[in-house]
N, C-alpha and C positions, 0 to 999 in steps of 0.2 A: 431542982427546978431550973429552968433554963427560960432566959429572957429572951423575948425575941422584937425588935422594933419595927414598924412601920408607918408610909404617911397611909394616909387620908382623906378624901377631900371634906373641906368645911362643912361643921355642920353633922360629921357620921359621930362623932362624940354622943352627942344629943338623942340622936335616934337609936345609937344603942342602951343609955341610959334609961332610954323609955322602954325596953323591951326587958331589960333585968340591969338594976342598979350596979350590981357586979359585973363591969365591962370583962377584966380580965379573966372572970369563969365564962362567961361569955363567948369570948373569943376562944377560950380553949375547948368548950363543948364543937364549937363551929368549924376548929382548926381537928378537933377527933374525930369529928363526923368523914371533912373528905378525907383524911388517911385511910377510912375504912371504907368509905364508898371506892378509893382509887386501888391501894392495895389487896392484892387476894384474890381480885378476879381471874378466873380462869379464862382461855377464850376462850371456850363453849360459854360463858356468863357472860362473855362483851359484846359475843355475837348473836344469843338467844334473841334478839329480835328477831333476825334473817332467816331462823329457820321456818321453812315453807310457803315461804312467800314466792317462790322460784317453780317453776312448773316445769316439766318434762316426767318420762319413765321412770321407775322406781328406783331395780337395781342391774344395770348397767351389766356389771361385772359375769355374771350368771346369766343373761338372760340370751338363749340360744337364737332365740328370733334376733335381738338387736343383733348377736356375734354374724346370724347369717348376712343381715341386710349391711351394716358397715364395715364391719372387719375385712380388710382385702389379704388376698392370700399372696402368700412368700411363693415366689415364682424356686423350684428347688434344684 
């Protein structure tokens, strides 16, 4: 087990007390929680909100109308 210290402002004693007697399991469920909300995400998982919210064309890459209309051609 590893200690670890920190301040506080006045007063968070109290409020944690009231919430489970056991400050110290307390603070380690709390301190477990964000290691697992922060580590492990993928960025497809940090970015999953963004997906689709953006409008245009589908797929770009294949699609022969976009190639006619933007692609400009290499002079040879």
């Amino acid at each position: 087990m590893e200690t670890i210290i920190f301040k506080a402002r006045t007063g968070t004693r109290e409020k944690l007390r009231g919430i489970n007697p056991n400050i110290s399991a307390l603070l380690r469920e709390g301190a477990e929680e964000i290691i697992k909300r922060k580590q492990g995400r993928s960025a497809l998982e940090k970015s999953k909100h963004l997906c689709g919210i953006f409008g245009g064309p589908g797929n770009l890459s294949t699609s022969k109308d976009y190639l006619k209309k933007y692609a400009k051609k290499k002079p040879h």
